[in-house]
C-alpha positions as a Markdown table, in Angstrom:
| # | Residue | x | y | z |
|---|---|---|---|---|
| 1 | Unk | -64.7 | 56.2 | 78.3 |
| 2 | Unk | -67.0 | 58.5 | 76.2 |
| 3 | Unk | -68.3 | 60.9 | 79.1 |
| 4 | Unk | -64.7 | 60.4 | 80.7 |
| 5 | Unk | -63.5 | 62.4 | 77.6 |
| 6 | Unk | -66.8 | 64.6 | 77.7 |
| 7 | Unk | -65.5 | 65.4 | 81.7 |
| 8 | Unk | -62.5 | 66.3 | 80.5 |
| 9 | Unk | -64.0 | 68.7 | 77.6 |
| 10 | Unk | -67.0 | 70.6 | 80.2 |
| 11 | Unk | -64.1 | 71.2 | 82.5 |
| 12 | Unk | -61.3 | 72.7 | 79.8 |
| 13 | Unk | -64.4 | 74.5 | 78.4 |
| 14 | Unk | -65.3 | 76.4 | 81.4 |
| 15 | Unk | -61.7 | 77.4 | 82.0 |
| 16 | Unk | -61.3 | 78.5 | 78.5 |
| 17 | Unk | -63.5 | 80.8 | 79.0 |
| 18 | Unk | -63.0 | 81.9 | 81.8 |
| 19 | Unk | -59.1 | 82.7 | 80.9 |
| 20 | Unk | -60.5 | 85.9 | 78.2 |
| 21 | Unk | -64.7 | 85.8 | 78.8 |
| 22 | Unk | -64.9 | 88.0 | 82.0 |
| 23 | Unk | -61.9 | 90.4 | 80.9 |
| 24 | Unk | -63.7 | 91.0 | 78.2 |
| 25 | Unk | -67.1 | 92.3 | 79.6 |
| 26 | Unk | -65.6 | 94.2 | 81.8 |
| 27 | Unk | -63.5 | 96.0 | 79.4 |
| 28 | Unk | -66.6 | 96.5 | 77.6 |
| 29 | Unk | -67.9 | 98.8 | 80.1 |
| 30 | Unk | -64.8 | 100.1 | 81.1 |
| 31 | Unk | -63.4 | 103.3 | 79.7 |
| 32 | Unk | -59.5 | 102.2 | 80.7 |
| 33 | Unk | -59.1 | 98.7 | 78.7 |
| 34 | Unk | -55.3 | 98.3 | 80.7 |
| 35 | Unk | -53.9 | 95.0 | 81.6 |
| 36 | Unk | -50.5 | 94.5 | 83.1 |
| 37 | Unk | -47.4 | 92.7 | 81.2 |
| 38 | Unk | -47.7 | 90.0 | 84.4 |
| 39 | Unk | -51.5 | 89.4 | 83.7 |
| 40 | Unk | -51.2 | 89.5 | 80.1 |
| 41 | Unk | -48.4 | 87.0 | 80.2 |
| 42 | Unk | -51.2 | 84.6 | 82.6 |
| 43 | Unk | -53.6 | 85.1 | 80.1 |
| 44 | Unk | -51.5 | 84.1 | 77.2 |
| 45 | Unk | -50.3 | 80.8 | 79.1 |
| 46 | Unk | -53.7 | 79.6 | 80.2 |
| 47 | Unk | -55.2 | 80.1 | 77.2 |
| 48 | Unk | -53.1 | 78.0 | 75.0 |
| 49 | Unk | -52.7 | 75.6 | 77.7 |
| 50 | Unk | -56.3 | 74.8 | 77.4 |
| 51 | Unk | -56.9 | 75.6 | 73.8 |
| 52 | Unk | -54.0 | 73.1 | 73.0 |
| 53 | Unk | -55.5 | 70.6 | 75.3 |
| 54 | Unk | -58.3 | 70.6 | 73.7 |
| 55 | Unk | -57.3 | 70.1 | 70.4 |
| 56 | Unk | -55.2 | 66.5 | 72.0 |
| 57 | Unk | -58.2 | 65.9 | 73.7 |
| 58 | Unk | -60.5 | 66.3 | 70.3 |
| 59 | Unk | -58.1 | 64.1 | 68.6 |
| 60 | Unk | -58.3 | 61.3 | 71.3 |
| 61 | Unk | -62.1 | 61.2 | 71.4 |
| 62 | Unk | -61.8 | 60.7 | 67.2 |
| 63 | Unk | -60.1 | 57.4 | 68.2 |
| 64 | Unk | -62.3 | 56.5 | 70.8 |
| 65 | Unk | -65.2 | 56.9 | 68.4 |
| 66 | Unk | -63.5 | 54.9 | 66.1 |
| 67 | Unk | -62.9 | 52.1 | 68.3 |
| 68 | Unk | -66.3 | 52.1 | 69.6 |
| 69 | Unk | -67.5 | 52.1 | 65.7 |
| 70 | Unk | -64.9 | 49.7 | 64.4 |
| 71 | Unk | -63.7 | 47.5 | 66.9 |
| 72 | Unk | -67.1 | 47.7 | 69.3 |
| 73 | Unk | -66.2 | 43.7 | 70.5 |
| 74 | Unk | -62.9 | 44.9 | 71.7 |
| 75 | Unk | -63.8 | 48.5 | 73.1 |
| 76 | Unk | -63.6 | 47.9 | 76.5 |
| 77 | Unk | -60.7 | 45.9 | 76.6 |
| 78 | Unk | -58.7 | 48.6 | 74.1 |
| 79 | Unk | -60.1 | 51.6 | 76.0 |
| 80 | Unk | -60.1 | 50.2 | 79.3 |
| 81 | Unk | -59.7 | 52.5 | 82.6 |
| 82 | Unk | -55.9 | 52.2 | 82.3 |
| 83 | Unk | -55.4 | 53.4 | 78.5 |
| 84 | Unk | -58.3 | 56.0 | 79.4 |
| 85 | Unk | -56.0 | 57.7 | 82.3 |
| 86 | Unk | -52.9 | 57.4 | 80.4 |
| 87 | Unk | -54.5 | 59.6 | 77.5 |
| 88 | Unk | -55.5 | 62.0 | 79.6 |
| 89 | Unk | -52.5 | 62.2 | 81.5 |
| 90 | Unk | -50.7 | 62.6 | 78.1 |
| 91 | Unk | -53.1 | 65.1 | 76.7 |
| 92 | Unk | -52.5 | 67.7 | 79.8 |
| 93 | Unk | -49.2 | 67.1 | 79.8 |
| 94 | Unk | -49.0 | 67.8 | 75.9 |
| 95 | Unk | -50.7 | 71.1 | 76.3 |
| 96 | Unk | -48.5 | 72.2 | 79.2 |
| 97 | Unk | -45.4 | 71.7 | 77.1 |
| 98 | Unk | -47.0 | 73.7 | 74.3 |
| 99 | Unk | -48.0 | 76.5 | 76.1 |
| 100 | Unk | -44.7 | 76.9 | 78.2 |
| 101 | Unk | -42.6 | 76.9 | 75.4 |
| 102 | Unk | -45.2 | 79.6 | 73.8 |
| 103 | Unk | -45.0 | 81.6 | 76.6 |
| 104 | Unk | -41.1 | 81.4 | 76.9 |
| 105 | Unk | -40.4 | 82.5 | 73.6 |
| 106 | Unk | -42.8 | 85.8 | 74.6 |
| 107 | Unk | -41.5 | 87.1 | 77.7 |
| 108 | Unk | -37.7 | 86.6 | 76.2 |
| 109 | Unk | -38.3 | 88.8 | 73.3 |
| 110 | Unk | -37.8 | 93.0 | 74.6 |
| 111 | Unk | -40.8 | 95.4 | 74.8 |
| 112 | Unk | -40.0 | 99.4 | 74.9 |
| 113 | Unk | -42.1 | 100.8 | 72.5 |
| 114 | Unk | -46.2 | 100.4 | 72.0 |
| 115 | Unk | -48.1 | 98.9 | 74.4 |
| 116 | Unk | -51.3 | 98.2 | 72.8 |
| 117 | Unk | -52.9 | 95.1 | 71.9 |
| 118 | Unk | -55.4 | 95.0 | 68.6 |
| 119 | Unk | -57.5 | 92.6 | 70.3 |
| 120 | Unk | -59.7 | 91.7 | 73.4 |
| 121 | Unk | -57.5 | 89.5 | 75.2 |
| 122 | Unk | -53.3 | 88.7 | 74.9 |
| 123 | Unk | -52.7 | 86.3 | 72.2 |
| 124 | Unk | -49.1 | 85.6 | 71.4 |
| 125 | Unk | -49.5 | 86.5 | 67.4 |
| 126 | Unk | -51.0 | 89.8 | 68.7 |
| 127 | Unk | -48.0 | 90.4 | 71.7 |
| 128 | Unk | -45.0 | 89.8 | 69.4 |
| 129 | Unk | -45.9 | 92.6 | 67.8 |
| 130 | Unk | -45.4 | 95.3 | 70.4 |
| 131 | Unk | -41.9 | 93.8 | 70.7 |
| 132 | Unk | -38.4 | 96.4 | 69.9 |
| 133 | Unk | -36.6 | 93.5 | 67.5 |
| 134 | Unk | -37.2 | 91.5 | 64.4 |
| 135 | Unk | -39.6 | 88.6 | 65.5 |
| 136 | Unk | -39.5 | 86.7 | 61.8 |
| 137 | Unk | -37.8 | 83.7 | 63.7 |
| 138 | Unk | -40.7 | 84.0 | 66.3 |
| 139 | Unk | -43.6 | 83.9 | 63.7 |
| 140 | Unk | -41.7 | 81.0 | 62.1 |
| 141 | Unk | -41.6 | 78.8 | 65.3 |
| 142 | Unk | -45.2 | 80.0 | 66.9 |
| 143 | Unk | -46.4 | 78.4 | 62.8 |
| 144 | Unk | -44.3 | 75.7 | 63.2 |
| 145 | Unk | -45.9 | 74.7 | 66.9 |
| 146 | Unk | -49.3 | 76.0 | 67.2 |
| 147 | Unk | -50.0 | 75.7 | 63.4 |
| 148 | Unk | -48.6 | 72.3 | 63.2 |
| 149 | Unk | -50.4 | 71.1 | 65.7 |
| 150 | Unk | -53.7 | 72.1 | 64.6 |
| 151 | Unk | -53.2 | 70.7 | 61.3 |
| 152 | Unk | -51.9 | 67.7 | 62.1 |
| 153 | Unk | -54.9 | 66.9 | 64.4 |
| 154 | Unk | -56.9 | 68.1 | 61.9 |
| 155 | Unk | -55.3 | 65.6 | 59.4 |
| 156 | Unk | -55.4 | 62.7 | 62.2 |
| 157 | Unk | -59.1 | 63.2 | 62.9 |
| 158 | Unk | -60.4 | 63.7 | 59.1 |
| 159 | Unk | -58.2 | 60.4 | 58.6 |
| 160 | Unk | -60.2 | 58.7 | 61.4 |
| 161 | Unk | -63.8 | 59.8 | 60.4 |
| 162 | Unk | -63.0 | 58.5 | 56.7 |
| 163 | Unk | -61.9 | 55.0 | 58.0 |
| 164 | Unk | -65.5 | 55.2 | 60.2 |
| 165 | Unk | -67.5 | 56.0 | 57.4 |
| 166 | Unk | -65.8 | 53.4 | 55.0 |
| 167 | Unk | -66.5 | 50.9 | 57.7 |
| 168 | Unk | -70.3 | 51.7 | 57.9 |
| 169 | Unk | -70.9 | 51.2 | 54.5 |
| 170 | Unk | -71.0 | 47.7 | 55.7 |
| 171 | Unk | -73.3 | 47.9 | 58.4 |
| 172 | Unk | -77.1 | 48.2 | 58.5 |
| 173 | Unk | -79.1 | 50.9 | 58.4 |
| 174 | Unk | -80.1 | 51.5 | 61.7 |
| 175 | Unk | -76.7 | 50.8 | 62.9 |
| 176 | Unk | -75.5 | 53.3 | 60.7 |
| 177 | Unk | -77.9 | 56.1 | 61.5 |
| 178 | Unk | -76.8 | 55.3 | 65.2 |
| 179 | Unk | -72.8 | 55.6 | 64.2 |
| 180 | Unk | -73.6 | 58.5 | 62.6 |
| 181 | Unk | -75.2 | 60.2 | 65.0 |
| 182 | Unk | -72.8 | 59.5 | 67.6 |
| 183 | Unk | -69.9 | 61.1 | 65.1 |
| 184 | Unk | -71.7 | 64.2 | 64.2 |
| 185 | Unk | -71.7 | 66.1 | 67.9 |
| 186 | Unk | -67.9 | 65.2 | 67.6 |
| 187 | Unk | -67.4 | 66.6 | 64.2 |
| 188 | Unk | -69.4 | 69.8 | 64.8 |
| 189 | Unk | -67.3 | 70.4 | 67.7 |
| 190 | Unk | -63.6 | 69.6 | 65.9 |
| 191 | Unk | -65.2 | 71.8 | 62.9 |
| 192 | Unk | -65.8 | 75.2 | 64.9 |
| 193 | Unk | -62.3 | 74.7 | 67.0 |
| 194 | Unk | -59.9 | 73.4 | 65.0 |
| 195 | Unk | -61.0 | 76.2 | 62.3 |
| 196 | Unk | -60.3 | 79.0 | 64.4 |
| 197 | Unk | -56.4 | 77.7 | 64.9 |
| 198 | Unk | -55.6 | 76.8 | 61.3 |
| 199 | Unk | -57.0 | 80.2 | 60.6 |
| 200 | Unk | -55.1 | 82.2 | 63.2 |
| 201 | Unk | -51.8 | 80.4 | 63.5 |
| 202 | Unk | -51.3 | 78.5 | 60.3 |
| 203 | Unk | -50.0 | 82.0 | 58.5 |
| 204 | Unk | -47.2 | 85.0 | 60.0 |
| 205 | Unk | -48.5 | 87.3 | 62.0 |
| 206 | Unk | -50.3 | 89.6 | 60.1 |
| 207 | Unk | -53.8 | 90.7 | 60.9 |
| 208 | Unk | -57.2 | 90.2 | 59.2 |
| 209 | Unk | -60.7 | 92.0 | 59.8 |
| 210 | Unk | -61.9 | 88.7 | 60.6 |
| 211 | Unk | -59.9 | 88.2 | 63.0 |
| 212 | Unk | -61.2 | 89.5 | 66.2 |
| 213 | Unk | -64.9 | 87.7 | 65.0 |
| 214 | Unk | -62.8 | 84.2 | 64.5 |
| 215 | Unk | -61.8 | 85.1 | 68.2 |
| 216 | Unk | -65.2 | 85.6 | 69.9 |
| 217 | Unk | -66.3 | 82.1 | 68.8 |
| 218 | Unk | -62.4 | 80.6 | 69.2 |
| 219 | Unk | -63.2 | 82.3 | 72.9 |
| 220 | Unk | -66.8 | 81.9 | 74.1 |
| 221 | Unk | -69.0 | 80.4 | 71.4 |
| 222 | Unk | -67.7 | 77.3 | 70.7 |
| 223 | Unk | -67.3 | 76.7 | 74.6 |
| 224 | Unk | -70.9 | 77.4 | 75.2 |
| 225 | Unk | -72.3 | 75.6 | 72.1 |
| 226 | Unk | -70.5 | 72.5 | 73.1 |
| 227 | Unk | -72.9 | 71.3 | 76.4 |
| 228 | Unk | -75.7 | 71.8 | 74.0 |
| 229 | Unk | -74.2 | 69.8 | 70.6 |
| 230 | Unk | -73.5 | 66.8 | 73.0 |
| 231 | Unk | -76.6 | 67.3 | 75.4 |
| 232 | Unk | -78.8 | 67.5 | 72.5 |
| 233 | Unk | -76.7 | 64.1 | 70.7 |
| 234 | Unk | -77.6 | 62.4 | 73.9 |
């Protein structure tokens, strides 16, 4: 079930970032940085589709570890190929919601004044801003979704690591060393992700200097450091 998961993550990885990565270089030797509403509007949908995905599919792999730690008698028969498919299923479809209903509220709102985007690719906090009305409601709901849901993972998988840890007090050394190994790939990864969310879209939209640095990593370091945190647990 492990590298089922780890499938799932190389694949949303690559497609992370390949939704901003290549736009980005080639704005960087571009004189004209000009996107269209249409393609900004793509970029904004992919992008949370698989940044939200992600963050599901971060949270599921906590409870696999912890079944695998836990419960390792009954790990096949809880995570068997049913339960596996069923998660993943659910995890898609989770992040499709999120991002439709993102992008929705975005193309509704009316744009007739700047058109300039104080970033590198089209993020909604960034886009709301170039809108001709009050978007206070908007900032309020893109908190309420993306914020909550990035905290609340964050919650679920800080609760699941301190139930593993509790339990390995009880084990033996070398069985601990081998649980704890096996964790710390997965808590680097949730660490340099689920950071760059609660920082971006757990406060109004208001922006920061450190923004556009949060972004690079959010973007294309934490996608390319992943291969080599779980390559090099293996």
């Amino acid at each position: 079930p492990m590298y089922l998961f780890l499938g799932n993550l190389s694949f949303i990885d690559v497609c992370h970032s390949t939704v901003t990565v290549p736009k980005m270089l080639r704005d960087t030797w571009s004189e004209e940085k000009l996107i269209s509403f249409d393609a900004c509007v793509t970029q904004m949908f992919f992008l949370h589709l698989f940044a939200c995905t992600e963050i599901f599919l971060l949270t599921v792999m906590a409870y696999d570890r912890y079944v695998a730690i836990c419960k390792p008698l009954q790990y096949m028969t809880v995570m068997n190929w049913k339960v596996c498919v069923l998660l993943a299923v659910a995890l898609w479809a989770g992040g499709t919601i999120h991002s439709i209903s993102l992008t929705s509220l975005t193309i509704k709102l009316p744009y007739c004044g700047p058109d300039e985007i104080d970033n590198f690719f089209c993020d909604v906090p960034q886009v709301i801003k170039l809108a001709c009305t009050d978007t206070h409601i908007i900032e309020i709901l893109i908190v309420s979704n993306s914020g909550l849901i990035s905290v609340v993972c964050f919650v679920v998988l800080v609760v699941s690591y301190a139930v593993i840890l509790v339990s390995l007090r009880q084990q033996i050394s070398e069985g601990r060393r081998k649980a704890l190994s096996t964790c710390a790939a997965h808590l680097t990864v949730v660490t340099l992700f689920l950071g760059h969310c609660i920082f971006i879209y757990s406060r109004p939209s208001t922006s920061l200097p450190e923004d556009k640095v949060v972004s690079v990593f959010f973007t294309a370091v934490t996608p390319l450091l992943n291969p080599f945190i779980y390559s090099l647990r293996n």
